[in-house]
C-alpha positions as CSV (number, residue, x, y, z in Angstrom):
1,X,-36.0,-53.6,36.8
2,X,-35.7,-53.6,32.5
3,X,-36.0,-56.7,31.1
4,X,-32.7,-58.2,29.4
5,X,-34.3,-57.5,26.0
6,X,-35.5,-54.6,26.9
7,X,-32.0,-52.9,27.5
8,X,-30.5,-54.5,24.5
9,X,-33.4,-52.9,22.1
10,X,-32.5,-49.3,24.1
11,X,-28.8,-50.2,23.2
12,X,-29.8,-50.6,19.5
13,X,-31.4,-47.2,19.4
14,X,-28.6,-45.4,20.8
15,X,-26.2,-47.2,18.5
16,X,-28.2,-46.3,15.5
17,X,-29.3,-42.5,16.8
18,X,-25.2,-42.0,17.2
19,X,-24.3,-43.4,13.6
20,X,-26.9,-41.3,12.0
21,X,-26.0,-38.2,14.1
22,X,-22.2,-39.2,13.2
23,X,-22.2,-40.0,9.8
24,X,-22.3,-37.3,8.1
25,X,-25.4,-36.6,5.5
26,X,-23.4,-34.9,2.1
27,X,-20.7,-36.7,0.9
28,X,-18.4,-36.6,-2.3
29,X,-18.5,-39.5,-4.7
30,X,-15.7,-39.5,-4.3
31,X,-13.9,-37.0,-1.7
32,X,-10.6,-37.1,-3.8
33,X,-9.3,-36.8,-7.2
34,X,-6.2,-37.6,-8.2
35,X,-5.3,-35.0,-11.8
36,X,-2.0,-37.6,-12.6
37,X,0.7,-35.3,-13.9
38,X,0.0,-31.4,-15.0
39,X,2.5,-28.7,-16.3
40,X,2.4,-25.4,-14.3
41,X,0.6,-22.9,-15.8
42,X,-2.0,-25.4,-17.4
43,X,-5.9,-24.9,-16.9
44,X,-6.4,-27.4,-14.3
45,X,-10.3,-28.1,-12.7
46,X,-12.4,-31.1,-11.4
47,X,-15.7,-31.1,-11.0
48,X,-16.7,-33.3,-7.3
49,X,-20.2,-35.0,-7.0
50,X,-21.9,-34.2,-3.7
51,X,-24.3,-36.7,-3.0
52,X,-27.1,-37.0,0.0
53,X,-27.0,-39.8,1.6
54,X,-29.0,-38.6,4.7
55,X,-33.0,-38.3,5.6
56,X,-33.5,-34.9,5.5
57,X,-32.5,-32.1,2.9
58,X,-29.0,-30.8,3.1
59,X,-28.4,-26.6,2.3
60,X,-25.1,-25.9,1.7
61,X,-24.2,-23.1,3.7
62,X,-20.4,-22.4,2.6
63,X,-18.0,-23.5,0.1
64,X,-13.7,-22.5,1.2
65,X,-11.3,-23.6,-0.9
66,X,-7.4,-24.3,1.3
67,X,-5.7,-21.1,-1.0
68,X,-6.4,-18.3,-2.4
69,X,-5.2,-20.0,-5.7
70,X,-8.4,-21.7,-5.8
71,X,-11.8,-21.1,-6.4
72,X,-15.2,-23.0,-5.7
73,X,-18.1,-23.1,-7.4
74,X,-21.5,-24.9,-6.9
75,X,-24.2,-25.9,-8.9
76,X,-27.1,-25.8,-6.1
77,X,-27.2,-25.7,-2.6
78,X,-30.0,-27.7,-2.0
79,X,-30.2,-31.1,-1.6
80,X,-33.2,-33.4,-0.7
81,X,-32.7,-36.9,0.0
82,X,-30.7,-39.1,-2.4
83,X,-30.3,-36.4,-4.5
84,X,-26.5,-34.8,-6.2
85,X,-25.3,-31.9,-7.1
86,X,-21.6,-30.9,-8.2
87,X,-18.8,-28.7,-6.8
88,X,-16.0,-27.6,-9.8
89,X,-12.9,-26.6,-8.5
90,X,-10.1,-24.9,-10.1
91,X,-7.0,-24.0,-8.9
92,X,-4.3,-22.0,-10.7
93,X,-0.9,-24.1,-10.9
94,X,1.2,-21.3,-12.1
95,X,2.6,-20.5,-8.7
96,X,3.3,-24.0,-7.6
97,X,6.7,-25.3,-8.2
98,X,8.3,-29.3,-9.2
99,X,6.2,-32.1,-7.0
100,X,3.5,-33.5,-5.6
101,X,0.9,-30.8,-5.1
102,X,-2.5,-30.8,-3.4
103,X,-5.8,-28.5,-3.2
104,X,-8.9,-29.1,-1.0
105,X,-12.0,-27.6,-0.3
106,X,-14.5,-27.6,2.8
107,X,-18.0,-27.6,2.1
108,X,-20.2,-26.7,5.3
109,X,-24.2,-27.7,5.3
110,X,-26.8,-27.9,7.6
111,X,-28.7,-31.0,7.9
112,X,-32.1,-30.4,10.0
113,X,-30.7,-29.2,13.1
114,X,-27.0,-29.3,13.2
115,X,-24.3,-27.9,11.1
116,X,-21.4,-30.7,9.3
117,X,-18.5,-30.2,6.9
118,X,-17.3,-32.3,4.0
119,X,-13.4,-32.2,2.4
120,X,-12.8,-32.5,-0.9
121,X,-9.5,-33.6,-2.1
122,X,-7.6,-32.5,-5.6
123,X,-4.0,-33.6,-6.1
124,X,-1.5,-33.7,-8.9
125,X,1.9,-33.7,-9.5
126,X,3.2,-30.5,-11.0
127,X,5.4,-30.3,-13.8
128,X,6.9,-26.6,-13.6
129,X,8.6,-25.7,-17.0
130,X,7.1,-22.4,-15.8
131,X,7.4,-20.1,-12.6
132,X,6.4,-17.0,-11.4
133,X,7.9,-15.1,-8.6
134,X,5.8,-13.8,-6.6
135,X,3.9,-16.5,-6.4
136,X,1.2,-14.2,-4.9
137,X,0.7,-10.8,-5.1
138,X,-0.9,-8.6,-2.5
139,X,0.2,-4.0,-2.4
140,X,-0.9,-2.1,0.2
141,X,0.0,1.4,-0.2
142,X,-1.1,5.1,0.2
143,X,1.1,6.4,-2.8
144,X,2.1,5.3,-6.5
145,X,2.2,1.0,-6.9
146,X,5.5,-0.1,-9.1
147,X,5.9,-3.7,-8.7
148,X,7.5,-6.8,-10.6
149,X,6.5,-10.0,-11.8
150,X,8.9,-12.3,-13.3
151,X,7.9,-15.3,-15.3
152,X,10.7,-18.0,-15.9
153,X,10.5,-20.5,-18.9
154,X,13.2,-23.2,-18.7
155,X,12.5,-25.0,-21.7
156,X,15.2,-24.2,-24.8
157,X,12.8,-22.3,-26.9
158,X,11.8,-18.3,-26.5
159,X,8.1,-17.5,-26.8
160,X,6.3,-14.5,-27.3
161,X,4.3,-12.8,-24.0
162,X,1.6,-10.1,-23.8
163,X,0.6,-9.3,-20.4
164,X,-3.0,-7.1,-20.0
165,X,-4.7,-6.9,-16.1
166,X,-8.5,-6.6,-15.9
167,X,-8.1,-3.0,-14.2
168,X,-8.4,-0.3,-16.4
169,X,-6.5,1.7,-13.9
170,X,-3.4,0.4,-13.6
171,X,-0.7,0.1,-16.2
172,X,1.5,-2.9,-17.6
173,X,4.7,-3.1,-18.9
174,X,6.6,-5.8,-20.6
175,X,10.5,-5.9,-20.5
176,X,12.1,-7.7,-23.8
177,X,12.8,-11.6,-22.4
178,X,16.3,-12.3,-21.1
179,X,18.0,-15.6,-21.5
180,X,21.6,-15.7,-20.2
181,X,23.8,-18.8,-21.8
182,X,22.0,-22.3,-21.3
183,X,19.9,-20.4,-18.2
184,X,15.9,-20.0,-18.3
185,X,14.5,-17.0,-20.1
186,X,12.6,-14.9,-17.7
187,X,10.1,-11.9,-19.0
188,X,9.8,-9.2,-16.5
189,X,5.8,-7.3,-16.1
190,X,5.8,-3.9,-14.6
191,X,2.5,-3.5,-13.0
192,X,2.0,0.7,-12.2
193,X,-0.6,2.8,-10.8
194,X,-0.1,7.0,-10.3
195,X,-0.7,8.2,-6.7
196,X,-3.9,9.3,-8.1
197,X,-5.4,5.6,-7.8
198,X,-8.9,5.6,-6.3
199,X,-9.0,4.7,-2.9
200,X,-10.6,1.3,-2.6
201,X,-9.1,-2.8,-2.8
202,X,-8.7,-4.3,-6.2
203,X,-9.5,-7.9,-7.0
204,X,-7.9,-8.2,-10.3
205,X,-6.0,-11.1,-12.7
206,X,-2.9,-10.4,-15.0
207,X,-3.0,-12.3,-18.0
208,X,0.1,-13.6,-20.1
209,X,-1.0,-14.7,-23.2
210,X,1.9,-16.5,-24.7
211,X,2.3,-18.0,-28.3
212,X,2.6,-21.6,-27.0
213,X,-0.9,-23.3,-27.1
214,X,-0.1,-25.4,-24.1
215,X,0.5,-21.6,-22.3
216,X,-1.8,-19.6,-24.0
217,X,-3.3,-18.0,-21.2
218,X,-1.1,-17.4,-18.0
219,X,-3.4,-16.1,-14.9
220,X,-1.8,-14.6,-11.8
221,X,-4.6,-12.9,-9.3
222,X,-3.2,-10.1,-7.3
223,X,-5.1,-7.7,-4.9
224,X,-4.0,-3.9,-4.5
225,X,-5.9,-1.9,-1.2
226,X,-5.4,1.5,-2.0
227,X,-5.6,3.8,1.5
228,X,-6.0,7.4,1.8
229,X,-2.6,9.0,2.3
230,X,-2.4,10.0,5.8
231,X,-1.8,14.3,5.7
232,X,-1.9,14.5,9.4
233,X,-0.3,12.5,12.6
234,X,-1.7,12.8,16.0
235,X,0.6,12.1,19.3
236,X,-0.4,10.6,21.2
237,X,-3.9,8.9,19.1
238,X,-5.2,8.4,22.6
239,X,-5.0,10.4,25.9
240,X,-5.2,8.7,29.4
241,X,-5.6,11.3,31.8
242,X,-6.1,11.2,35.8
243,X,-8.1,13.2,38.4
244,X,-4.4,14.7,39.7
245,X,-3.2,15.5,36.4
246,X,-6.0,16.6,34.0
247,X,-4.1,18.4,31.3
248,X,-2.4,17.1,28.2
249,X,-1.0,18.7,24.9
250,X,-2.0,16.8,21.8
251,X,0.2,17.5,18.5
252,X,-1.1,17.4,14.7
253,X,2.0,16.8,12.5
254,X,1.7,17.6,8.5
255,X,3.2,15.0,6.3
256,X,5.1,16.0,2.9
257,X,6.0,19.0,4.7
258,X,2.2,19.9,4.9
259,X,1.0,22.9,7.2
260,X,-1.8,22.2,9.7
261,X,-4.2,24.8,11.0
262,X,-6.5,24.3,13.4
263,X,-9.8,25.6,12.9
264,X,-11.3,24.7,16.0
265,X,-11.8,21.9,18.6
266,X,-14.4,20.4,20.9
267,X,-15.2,17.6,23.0
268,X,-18.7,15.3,23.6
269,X,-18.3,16.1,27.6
270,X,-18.4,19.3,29.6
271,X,-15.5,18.9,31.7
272,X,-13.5,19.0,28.7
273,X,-12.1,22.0,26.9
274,X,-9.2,22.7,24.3
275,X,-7.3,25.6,23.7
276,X,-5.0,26.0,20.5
277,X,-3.5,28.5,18.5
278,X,-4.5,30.2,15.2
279,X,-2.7,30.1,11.9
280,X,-0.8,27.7,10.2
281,X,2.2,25.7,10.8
282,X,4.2,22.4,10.4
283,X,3.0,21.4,13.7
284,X,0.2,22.5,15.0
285,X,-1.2,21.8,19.2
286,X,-4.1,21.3,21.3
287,X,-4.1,21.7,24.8
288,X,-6.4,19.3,26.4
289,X,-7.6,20.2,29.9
290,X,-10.3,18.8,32.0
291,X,-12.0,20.2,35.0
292,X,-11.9,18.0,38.2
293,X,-14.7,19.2,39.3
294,X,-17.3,17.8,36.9
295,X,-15.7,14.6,36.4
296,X,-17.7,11.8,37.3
297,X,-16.9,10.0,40.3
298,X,-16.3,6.9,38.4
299,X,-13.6,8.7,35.5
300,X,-14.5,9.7,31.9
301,X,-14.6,8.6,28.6
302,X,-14.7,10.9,25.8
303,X,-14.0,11.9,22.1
304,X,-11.9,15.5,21.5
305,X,-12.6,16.6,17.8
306,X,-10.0,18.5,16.1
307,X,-11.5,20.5,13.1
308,X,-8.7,21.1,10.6
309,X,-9.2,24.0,7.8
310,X,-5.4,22.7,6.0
311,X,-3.8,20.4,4.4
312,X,-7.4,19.5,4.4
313,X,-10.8,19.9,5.8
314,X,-11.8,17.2,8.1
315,X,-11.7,16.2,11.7
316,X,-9.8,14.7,13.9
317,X,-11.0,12.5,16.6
318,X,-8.9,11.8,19.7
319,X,-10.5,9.4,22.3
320,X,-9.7,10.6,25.8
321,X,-9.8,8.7,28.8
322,X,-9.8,9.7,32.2
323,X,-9.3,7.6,35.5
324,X,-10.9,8.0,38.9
325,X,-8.2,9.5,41.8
């Protein structure tokens, strides 16, 4: 049997062991900020001191700020005992409208053998003279990109607006500013791209430069993911065939009043063939047939490839599947 003294020491260590393994070793000093009253549009940044408070050096594996209208950045990411680093974040207040407002940001680290996260706070309240609608900005497309931005300025007094993007490839446009009676006046930006955009996804910033100091430079991140157009639909994109019924016509439609033509078509297993018809047309087929024979006892998976000669050279690949009797 443990002495009385004995089981209150073991108690001790437990309580001790948990609050280390609780308390968590990186900490901001301090984890909130309050920025007091900013005007949308304005520059606004803190800069957080990460301290650690633990036994054993901290790496800090991740930073994530709560939006996309923030960003993170750090000036080490390790940290041995007692010592700081610092973690500026800035957050673009162009987008936010009248009120209270608030950013954060989740630092992850590893401390010896277990991973902990730490949340930094920024608020403010947000004065919005200015607005921008959208407030974010995201194109998807396969063709030509034609959207609109429109800033709104409700103060009395016009100012002047240049708008530039950091991609070389895609044009901007300014409309002459509007201002109906005692309303806001609102400046309209064209951003454009030809059809002939590079296929890829754009990270880029439109800048507003405007002739009011407070205002000089307005920054609006938008992404564009540019896709290949698609020249050719497949029905059905998969085939599910069964041991009774192994047989099954796949069509290739042109888009844009493309012609397809078939140049030939194979499959990765034996008891697959295709048949198809030469020349060129808007829709073009492929008969899928499979022999029941040589089918596995346990079904078949396998990939049919379509070898186009128009609207383009390439392949299509149809995954076919087919299931036991």
């Amino acid at each position: 049997m443990l002495r009385p003294w004995l089981l209150a020491a073991a108690a001790l260590v437990a309580s001790l062991t948990w609050c280390a393994a609780g308390q968590a070793a990186l900490e901001g000093d301090p984890p909130a900020f309050d920025a007091g009253e900013v005007h949308a549009g304005a520059p606004l940044s803190h800069r957080f001191i990460l301290v650690n408070r633990g036994s054993q050096t901290v790496e800090i594996l991740e930073t994530q700020p709560s939006c996309g209208c923030a960003t993170t950045t750090l000036d080490r990411r390790l940290l041995r005992p007692g010592d700081s680093g610092s973690l500026l974040l800035t957050v673009n207040t162009l987008t936010r409208p009248d009120g209270p407002a608030s950013w954060g940001a989740s630092v992850r680290c590893r401390c010896g053998d277990r991973d902990e996260e730490t949340t930094l706070t920024l608020t403010a309240r947000v004065q919005a003279d200015l607005s921008l609608t959208p407030s974010a900005l995201v194109v998807e497309t396969d063709g030509p990109v034609h959207r609109s931005i429109v800033l709104t300025d409700r103060r009395p007094a016009a100012m002047t607006v240049k708008a530039e993007t950091t991609c070389p490839n895609l044009q901007v446009r300014l409309d002459a500013p509007i201002h109906a009676g005692d309303g806001p006046w609102t400046y309209t930006v064209h951003l454009e791209a030809p059809a002939e955009l590079p296929e890829g996804r754009y990270e880029e910033v439109l800048h507003l430069y405007t002739s009011d100091p407070e205002y000089a430079d307005l920054k609006m991140p938008f992404t564009i993911v540019k896709r290949g157009r698609q020249r050719v639909s497949v029905s059905p994109a998969a085939v599910e065939l069964t041991g009774d019924s192994p047989s099954r016509l796949v069509l290739l439609r042109g888009g844009d009043g493309d012609m397809v033509e078939i140049g030939g078509a194979d499959a990765d297993a034996a008891a697959a063939t295709c048949e198809w018809a030469p020349g060129a047309r808007p829709t073009a087929a492929v008969r899928l047939r499979l022999d029941p024979s040589r089918l596995p006892a346990d079904g078949l998976k396998t990939m049919v490839h379509v070898h186009l000669v128009q609207p383009a050279v390439q392949t299509v690949d149809v995954p076919v599947t087919c299931r036991p009797r």
